[in-house]
GUNU-388537 format. One record per residue: residue number from 1; x, y, z of N, C-alpha, C, CB in turn; residue in one letter. Coordinates in pm, whole numbers, plus 50000, padded with zeros to 5 digits. Each point is the difference from the previous one (the first is absolute). Glycine has a CB too. Example, Ala and Ser with C-alpha at 12.3 -4.5 7.8 and 13.67 -1.06 7.14 Angstrom:
GUNU-388537
REC   pos   n_east   n_north    n_up   ca_east   ca_north   ca_up   c_east   c_north    c_up   cb_east   cb_north   cb_up   code
REC     1    51319     49431   50780     49911      50119   50000    50090     50120   50000     49811      49883   50125      A
REC     2    50154     50222   49803     50082      50119   50006    49923     50109   50073     50118      49937   49785      S
//
This chain:
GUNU-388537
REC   pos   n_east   n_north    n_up   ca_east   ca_north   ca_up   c_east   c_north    c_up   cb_east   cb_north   cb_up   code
REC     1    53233     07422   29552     50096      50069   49913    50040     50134   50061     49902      49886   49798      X
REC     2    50258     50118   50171     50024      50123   50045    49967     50143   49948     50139      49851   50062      X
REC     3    49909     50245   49964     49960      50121   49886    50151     50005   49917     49799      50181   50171      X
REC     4    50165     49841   49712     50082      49998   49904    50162     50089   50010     49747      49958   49886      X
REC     5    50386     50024   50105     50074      50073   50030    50056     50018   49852     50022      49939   50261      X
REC     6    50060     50187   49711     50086      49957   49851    50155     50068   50035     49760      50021   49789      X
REC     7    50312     49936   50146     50154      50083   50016    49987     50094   49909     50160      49821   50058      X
REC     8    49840     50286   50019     50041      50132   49951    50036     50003   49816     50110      50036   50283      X
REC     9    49888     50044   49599     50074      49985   49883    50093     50068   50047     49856      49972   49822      X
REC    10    50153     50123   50261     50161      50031   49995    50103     49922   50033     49929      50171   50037      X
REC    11    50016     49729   50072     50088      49918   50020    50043     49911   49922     49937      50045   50157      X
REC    12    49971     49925   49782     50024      49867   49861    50090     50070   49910     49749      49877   49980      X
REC    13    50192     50219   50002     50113      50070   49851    50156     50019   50052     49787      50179   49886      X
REC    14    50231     49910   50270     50132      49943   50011    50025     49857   50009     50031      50193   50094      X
REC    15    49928     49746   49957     50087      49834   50007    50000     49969   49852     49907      49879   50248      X
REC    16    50050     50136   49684     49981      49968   49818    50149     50053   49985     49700      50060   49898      X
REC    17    50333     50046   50092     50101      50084   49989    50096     49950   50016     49905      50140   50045      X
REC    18    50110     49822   50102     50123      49928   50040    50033     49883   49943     49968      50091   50182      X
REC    19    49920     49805   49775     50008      49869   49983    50039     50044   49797     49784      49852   50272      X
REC    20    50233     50207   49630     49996      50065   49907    50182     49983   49990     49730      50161   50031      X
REC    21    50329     49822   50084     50115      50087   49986    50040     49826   50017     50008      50333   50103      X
REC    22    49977     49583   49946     50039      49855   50044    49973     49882   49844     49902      50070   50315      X
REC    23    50139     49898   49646     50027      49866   49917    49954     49908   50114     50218      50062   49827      X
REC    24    49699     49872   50088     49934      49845   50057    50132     49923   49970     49706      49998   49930      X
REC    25    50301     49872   50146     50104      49896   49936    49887     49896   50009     50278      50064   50081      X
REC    26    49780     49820   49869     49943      49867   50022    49920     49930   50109     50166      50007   49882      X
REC    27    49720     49951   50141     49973      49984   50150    50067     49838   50045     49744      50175   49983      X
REC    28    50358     49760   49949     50072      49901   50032    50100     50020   50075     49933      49926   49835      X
REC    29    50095     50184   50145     50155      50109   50027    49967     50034   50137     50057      50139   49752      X
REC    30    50062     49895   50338     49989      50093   50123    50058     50118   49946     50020      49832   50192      X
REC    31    49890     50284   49844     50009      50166   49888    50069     50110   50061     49767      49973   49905      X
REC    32    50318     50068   50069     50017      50137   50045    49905     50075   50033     50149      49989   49893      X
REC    33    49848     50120   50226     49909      50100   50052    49897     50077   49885     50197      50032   50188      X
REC    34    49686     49900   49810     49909      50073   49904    49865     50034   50073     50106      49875   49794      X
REC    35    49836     50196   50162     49840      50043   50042    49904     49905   50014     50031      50179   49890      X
REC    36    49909     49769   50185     49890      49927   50016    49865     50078   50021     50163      49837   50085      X
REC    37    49767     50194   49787     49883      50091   50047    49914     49952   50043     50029      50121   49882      X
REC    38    49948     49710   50082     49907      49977   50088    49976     49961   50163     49986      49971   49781      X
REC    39    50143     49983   50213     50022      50049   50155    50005     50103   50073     50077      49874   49963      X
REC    40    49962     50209   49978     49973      50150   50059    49876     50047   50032     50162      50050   49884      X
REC    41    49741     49933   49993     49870      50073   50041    49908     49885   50059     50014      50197   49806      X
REC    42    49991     49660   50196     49941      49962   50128    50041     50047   50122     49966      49835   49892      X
REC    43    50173     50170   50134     50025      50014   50114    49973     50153   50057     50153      49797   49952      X
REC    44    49802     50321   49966     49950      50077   50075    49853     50010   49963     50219      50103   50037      X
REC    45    49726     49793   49944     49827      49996   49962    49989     49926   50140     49938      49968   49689      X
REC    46    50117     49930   50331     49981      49945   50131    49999     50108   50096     50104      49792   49940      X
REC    47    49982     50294   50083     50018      50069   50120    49818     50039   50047     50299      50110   49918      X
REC    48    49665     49950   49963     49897      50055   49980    49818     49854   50043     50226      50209   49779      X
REC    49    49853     49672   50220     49932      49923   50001    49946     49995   50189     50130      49889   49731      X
REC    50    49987     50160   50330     49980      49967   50138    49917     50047   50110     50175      49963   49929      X
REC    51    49809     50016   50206     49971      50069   50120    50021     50135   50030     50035      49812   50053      X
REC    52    49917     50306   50016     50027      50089   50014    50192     50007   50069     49685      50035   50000      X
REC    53    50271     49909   50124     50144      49992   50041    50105     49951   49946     49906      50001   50142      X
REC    54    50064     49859   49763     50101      49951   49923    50073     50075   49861     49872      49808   50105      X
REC    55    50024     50243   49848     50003      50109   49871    50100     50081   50015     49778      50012   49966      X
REC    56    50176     50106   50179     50097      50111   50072    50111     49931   49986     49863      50115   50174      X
REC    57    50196     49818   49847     50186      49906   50057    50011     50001   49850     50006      49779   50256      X
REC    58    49938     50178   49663     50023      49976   49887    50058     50077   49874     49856      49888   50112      X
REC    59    50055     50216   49931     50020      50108   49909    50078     50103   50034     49815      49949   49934      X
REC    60    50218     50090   50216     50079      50054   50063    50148     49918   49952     49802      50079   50195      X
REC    61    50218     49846   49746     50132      49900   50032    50009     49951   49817     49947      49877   50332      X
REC    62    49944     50144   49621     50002      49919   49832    50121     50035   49983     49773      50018   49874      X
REC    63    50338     50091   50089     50079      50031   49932    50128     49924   50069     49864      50217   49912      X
REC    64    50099     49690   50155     50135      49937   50063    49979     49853   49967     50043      50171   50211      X
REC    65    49854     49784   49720     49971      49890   49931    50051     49992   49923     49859      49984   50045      X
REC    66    50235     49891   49929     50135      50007   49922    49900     50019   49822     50229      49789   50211      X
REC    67    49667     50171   49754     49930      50025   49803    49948     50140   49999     49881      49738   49940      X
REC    68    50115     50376   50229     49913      50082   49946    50131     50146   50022     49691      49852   50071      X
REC    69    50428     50057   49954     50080      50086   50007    50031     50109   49928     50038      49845   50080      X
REC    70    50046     50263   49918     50070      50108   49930    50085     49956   49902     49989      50124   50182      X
REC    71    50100     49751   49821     50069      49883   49899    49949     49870   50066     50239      50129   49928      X
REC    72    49645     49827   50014     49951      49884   50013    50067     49898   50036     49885      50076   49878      X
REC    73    50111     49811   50181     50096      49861   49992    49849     49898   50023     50311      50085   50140      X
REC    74    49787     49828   49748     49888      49841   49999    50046     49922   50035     49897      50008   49852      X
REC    75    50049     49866   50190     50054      49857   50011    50049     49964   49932     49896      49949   50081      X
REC    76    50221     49954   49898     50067      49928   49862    49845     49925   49967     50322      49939   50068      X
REC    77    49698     50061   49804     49896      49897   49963    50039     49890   49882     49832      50191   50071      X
REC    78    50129     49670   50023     50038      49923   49933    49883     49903   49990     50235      50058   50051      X
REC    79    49796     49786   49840     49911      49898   49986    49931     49989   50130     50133      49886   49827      X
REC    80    49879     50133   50320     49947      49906   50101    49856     50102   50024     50266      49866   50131      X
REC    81    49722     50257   49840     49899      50067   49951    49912     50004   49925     50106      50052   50055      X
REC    82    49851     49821   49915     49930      49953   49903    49917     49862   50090     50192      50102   49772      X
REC    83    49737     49842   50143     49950      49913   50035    49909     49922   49907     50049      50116   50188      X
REC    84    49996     49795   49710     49981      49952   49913    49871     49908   50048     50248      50043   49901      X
REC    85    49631     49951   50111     49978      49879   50096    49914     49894   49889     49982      50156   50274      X
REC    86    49942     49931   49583     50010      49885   49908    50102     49934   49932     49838      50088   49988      X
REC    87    50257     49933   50038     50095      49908   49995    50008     49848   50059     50076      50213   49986      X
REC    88    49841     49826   50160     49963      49884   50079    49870     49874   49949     50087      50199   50185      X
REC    89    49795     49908   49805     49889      49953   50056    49915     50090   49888     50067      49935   50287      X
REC    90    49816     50042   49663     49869      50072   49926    49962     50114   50145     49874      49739   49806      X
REC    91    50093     50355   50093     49875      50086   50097    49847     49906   50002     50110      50279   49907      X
REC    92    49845     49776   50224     50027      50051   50111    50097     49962   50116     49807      50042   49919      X
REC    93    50302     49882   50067     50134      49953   50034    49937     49982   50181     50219      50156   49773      X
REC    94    49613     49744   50195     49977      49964   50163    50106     49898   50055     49738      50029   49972      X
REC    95    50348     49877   49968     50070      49929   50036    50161     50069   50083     49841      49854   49798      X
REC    96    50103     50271   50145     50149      50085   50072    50090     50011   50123     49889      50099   49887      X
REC    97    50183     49778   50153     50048      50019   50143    50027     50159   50017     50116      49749   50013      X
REC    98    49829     50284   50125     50045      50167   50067    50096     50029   50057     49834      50026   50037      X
REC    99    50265     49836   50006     50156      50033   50020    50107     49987   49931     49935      49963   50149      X
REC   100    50155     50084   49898     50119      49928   49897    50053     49895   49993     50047      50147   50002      X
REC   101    49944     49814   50117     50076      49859   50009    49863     49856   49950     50206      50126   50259      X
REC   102    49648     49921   49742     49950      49879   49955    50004     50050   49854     49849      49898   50212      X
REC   103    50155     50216   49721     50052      50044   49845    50099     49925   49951     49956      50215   50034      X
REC   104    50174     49800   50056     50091      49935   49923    49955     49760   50050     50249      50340   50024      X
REC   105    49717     49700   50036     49998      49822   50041    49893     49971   49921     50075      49971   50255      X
REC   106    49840     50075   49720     49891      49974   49835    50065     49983   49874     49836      50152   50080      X
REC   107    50224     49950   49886     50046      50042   49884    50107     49951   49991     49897      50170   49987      X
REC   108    50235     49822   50096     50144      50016   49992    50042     50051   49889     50025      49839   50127      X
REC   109    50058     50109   49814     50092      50088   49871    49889     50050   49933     50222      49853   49946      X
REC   110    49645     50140   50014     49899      50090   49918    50003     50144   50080     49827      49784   49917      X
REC   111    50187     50198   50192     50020      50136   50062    50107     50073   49999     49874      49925   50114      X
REC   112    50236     50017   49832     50092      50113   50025    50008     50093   49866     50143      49847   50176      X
REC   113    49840     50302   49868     49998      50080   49929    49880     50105   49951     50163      49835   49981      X
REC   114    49728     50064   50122     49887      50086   49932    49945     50142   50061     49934      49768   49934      X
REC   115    50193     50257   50204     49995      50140   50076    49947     49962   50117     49965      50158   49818      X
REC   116    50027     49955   50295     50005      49997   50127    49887     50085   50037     50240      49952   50014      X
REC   117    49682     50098   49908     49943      50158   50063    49893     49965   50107     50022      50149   49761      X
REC   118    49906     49768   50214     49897      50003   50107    50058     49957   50178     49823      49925   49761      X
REC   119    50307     50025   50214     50082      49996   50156    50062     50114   49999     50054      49765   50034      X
REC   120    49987     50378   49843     50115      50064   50083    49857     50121   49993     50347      49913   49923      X
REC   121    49551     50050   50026     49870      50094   50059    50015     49939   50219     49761      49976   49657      X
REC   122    50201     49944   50327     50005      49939   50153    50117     50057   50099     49909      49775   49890      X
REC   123    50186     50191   50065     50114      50032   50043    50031     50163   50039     50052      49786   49862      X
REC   124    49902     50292   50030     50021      50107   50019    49900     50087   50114     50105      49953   49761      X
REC   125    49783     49942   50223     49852      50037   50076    50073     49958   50148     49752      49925   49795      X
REC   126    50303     49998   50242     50057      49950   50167    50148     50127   50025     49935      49642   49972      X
REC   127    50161     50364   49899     50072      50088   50048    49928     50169   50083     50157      49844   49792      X
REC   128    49711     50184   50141     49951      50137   49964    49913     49993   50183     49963      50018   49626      X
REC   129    49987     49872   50393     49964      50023   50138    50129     49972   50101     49744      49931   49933      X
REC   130    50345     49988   50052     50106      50035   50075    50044     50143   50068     50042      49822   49860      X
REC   131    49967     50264   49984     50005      50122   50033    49941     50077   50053     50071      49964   49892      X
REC   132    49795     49982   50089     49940      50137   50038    49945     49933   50155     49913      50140   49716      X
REC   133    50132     49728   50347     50025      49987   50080    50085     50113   50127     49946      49799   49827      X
REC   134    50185     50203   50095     50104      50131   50073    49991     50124   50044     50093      49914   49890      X
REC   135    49788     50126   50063     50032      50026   49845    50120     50061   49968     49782      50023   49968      X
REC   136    50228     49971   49921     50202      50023   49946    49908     50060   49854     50258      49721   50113      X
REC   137    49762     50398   49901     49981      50079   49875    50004     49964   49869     50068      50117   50129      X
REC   138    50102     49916   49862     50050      49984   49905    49941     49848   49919     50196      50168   50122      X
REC   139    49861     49718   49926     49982      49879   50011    49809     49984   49933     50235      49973   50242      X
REC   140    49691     50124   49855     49842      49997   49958    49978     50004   49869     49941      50108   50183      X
REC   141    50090     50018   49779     49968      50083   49888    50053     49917   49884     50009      50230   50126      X
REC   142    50143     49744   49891     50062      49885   49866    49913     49878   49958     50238      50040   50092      X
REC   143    49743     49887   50032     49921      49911   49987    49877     50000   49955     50120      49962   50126      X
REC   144    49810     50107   49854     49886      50101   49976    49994     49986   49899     50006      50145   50130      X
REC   145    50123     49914   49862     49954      50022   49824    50047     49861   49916     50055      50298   49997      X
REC   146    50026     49625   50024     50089      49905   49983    49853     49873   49903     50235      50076   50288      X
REC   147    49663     49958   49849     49872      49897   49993    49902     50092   49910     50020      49863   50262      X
REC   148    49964     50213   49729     49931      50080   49906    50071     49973   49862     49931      50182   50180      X
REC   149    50185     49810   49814     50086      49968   49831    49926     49869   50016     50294      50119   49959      X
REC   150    49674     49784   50075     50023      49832   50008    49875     49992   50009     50214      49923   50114      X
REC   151    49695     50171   49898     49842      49992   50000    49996     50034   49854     49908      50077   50257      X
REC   152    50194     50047   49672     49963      50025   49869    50006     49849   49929     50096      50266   50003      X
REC   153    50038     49694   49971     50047      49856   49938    49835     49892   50029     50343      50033   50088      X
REC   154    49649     49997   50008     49870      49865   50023    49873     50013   49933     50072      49970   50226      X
REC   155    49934     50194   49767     49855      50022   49922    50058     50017   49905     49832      50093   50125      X
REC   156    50272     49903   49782     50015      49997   49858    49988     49835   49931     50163      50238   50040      X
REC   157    49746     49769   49895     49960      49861   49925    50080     49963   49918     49802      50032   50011      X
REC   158    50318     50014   49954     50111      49960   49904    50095     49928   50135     49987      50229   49763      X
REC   159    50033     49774   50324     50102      49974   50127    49943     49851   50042     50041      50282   50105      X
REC   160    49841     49662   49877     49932      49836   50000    49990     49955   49887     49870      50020   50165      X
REC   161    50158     50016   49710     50013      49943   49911    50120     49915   49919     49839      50155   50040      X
REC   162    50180     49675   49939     50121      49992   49920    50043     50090   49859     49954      49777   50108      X
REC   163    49899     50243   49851     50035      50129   49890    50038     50131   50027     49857      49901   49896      X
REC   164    50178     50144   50195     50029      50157   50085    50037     50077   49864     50121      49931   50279      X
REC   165    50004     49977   49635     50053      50116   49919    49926     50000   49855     50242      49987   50127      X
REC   166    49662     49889   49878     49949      50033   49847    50046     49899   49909     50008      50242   50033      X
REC   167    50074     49669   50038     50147      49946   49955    49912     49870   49935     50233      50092   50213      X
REC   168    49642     49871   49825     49902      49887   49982    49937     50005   49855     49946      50006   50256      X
REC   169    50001     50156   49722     49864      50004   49930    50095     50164   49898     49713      49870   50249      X
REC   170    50420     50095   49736     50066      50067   49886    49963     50153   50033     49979      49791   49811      X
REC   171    50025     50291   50355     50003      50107   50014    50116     50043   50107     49759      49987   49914      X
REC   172    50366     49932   50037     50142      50081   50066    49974     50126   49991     50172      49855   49935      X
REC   173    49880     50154   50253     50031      50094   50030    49847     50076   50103     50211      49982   49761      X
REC   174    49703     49915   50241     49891      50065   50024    49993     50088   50146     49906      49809   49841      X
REC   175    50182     50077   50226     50002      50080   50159    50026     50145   50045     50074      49800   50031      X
REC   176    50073     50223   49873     50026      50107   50016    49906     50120   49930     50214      49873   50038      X
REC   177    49717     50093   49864     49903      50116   49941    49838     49977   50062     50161      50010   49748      X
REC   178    49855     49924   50336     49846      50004   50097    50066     50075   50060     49852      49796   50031      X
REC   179    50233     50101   50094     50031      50058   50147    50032     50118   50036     50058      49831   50018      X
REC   180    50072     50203   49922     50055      50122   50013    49975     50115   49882     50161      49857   50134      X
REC   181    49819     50088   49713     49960      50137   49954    49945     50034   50003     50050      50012   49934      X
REC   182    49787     49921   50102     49867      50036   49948    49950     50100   50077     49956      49793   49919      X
REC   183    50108     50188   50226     49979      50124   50113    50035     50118   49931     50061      49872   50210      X
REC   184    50044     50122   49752     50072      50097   49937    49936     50079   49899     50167      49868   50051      X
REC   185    49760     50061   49850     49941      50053   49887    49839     50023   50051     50183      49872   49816      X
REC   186    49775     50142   50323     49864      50020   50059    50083     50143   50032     49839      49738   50106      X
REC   187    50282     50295   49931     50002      50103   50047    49856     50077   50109     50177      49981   49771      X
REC   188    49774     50151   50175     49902      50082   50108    49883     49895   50013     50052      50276   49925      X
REC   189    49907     49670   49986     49915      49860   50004    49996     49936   50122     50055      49959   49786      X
REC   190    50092     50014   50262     50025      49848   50118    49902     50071   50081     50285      49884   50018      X
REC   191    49627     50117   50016     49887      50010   50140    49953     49906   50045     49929      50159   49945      X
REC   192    50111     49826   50200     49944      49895   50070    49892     50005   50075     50182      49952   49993      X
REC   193    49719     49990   50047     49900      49965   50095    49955     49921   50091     49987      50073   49875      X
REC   194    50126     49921   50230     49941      49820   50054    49937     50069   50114     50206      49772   49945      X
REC   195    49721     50100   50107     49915      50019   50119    50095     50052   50098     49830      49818   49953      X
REC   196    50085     50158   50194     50095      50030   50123    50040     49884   50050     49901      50196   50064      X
REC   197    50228     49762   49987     50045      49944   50055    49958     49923   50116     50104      50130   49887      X
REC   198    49889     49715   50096     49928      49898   50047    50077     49931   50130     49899      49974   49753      X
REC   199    50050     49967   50371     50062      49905   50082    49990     49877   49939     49958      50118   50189      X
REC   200    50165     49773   49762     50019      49925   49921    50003     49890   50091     50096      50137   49826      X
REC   201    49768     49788   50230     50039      49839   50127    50097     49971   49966     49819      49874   50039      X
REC   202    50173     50077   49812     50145      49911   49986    50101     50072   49928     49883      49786   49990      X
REC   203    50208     50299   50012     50104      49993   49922    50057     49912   49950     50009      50128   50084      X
REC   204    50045     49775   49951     50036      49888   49903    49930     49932   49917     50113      49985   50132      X
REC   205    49799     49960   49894     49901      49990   49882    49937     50068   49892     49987      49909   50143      X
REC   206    50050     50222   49904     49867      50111   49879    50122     50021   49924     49771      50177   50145      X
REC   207    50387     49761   49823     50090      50064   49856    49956     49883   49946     50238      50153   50048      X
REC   208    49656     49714   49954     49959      49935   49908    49882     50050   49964     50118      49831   50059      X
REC   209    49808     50265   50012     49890      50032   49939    50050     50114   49899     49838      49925   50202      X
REC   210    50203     50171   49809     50085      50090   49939    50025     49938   49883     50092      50099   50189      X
REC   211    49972     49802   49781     50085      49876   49892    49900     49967   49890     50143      49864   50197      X
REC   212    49724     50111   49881     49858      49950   49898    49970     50114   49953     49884      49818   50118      X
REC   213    50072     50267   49930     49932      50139   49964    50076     50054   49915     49900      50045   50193      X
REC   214    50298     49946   49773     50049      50066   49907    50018     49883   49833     50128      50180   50245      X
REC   215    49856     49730   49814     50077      49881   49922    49819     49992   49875     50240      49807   50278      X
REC   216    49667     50266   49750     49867      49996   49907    50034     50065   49892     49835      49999   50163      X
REC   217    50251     50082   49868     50049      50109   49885    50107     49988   49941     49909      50135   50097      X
REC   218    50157     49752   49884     50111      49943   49913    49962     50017   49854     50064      49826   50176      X
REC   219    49795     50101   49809     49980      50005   49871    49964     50103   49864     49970      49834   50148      X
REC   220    49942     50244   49999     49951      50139   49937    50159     50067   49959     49736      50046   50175      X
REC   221    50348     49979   49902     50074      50056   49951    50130     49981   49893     49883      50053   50189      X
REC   222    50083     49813   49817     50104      49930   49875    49936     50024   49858     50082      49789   50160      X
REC   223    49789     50197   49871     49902      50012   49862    50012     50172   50005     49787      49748   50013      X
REC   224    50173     50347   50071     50034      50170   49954    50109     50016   49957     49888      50094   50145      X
REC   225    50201     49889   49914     50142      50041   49956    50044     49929   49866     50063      50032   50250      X
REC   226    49875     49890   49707     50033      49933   49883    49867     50090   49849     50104      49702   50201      X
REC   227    49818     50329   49831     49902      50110   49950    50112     50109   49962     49766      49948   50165      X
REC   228    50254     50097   49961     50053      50158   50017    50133     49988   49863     49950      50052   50346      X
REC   229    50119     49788   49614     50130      50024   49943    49924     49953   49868     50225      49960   50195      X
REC   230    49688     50021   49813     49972      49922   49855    49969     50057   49887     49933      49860   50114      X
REC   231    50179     50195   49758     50004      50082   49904    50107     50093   50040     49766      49965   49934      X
REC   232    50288     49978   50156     50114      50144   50041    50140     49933   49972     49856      50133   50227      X
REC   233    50253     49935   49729     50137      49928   49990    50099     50040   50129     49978      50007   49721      X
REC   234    49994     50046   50361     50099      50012   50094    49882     50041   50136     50252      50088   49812      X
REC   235    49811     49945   50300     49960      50073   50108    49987     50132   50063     50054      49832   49990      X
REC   236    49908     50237   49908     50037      50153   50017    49858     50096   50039     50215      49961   49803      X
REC   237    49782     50153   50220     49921      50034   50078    49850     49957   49952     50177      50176   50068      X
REC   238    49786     49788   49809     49867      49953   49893    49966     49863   50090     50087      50095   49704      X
REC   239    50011     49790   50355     49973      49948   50033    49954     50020   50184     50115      49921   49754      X
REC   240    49965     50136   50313     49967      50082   50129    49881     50077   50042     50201      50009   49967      X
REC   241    49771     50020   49911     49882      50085   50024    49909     49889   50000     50058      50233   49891      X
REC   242    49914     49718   49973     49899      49881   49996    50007     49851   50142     50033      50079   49687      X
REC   243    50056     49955   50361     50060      49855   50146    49926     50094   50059     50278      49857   50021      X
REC   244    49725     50296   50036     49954      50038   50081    49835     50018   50024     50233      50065   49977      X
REC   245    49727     49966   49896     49825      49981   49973    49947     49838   50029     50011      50200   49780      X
REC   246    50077     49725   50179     49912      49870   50010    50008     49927   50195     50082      49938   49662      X
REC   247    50107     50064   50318     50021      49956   50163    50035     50075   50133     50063      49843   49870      X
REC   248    49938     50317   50073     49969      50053   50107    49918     49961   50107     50052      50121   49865      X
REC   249    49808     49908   50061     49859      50009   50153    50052     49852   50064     49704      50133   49869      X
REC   250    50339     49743   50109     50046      49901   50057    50115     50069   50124     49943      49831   49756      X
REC   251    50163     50186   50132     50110      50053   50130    49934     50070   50120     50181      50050   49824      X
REC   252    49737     50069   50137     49944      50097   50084    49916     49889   50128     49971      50223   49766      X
REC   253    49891     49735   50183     49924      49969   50067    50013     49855   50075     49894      50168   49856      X
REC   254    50151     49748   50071     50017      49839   50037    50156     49987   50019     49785      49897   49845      X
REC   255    50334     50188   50188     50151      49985   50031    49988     50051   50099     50122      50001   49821      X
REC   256    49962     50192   50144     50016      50068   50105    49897     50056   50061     50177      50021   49920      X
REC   257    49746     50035   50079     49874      50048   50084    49983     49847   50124     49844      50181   49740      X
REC   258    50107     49693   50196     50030      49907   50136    50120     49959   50073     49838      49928   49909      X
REC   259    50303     50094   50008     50109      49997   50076    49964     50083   50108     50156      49957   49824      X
REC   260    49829     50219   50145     50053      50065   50120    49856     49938   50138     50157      50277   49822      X
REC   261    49727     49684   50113     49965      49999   50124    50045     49870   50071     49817      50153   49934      X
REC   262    50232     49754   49992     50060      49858   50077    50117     50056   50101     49964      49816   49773      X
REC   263    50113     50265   50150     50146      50048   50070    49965     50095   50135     50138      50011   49742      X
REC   264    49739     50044   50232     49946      50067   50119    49966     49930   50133     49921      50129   49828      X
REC   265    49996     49741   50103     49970      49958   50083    50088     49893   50045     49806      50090   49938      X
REC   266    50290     49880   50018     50133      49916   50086    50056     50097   50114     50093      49864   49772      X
REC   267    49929     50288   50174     50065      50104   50101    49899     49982   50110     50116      50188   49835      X
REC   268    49774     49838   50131     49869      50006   50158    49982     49862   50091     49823      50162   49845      X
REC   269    50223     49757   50052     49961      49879   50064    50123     49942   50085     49826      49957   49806      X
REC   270    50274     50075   50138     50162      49998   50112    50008     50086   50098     50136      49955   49831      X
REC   271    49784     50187   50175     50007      50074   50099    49933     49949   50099     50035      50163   49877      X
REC   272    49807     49807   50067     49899      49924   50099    50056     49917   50086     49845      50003   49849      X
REC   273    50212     49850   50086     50065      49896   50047    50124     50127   50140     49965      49766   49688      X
REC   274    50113     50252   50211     50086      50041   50130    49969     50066   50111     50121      50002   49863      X
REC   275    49758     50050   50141     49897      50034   50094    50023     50155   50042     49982      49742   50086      X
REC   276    49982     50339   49805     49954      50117   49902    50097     50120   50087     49697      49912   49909      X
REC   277    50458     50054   50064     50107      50096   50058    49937     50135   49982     50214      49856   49941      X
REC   278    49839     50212   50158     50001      50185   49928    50121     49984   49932     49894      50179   50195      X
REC   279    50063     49903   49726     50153      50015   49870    50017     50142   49979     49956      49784   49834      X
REC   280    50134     50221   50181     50032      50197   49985    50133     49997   49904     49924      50110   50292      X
//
């Protein structure tokens, strides 16, 4: 185990701030420019996750990372960010083809729709050593962060679920008041801790391990969040507060705290592979 890291509260309380000022939309929808806090503060918990030399590039350069920017920018986000996979198959989903193409030749039409994430985790993991192949800066750092957002989505246990929105077990709307508000309503709270950043043998294989380890906590959190509303008539801060006591320490300890060190260790492990550039 590593030694414990946390993000700053100052930093949390500004990104709270910013994200305060953004309206959630629908997560069916592709959204206008809004705050992603939890992408944000993995992606500078990771920095913190890394190598001496890798860290330096990192932190020297964070503010050119398109989530930790001065005006932030996110990925569009749409359905293929998801990854429904009981939709498919029972947990522990050992029957799980690991590509896409024996996914869809298993499944065919059962598959369409149930999201893409554990290939555009992959995908983004081959673009990110490309780069840092060049290395090409710019190109690094986006990508960087690009896989750090797509590490958040993977460790969120609402993103493998056909119930994501609640839409199953009569708690519409649930995604959006985990995913994106609940960060929000942790405000100085959000503190992260992940280990240090790991050499990953397999990258392609470990976004299914990632997949098991988040997909345990589907239930816990369908059953808290359904606690937190129960006796309440709307969603207002009575209920926020109480989401944040019950499914906080989850978000904190079993989400983002292991996002940033996964996202860390994709950055170390693409540098490694590309065969450990100087980066200035």
């Amino acid at each position: 185990m590593g030694p414990a890291r946390i993000v700053p509260a100052v930093l949390a309380a500004a990104l709270v701030a910013g994200a305060r000022e953004a309206q959630p939309q629908p997560s069916e929808q592709p959204r206008e420019r809004m705050i992603e806090l939890a992408h944000q503060v993995v992606a500078a918990a990771a920095i913190d996750t890394l190598p001496k030399q890798l860290k330096a590039f990192y932190k020297t350069h964070r503010a050119e990372m398109p989530s930790l920017a001065l005006e932030p920018e996110f990925p569009v986000r749409g359905p293929e960010r998801r990854f429904l996979v009981d939709r498919l198959l029972p947990f522990p989903f050992s029957e799980l083809p690991h590509t896409e193409a024996a996914l869809q030749a298993k499944y065919g039409e059962k598959a369409q729709g149930v999201g893409r994430l554990p290939w555009l985790v992959q995908e983004s993991y081959a673009r990110l050593v490309d780069a840092m192949k060049t290395p090409d800066k710019e190109k690094l750092l986006a990508e960087s962060d690009v896989l750090a957002g797509l590490i958040v989505d993977l460790r969120s246990p609402l993103n493998l679920t056909d119930n994501y929105d609640g839409q199953r077990t009569g708690q519409h709307g649930l995604w959006v008041r985990v995913v994106e508000k609940l960060p929000q309503a942790l405000g100085k709270d959000l503190k992260l801790s992940p280990d240090a950043a790991n050499y990953l043998d397999n990258p392609k294989e470990y976004v299914f391990s990632i997949m098991l380890a988040s997909y345990v906590w589907v239930d816990n959190i369908l059953y808290l969040e359904e606690l937190a509303h129960r006796g309440m008539a709307g969603y207002g801060d009575p209920y926020y507060e109480d989401l944040a006591r019950r499914v906080g320490p989850i978000l904190r300890q079993q989400v983002l705290s292991p996002a940033a060190q996964d996202a860390g260790s994709y950055w170390y492990t693409a540098w490694t592979v590309a065969g450990r550039p100087e980066l200035k």
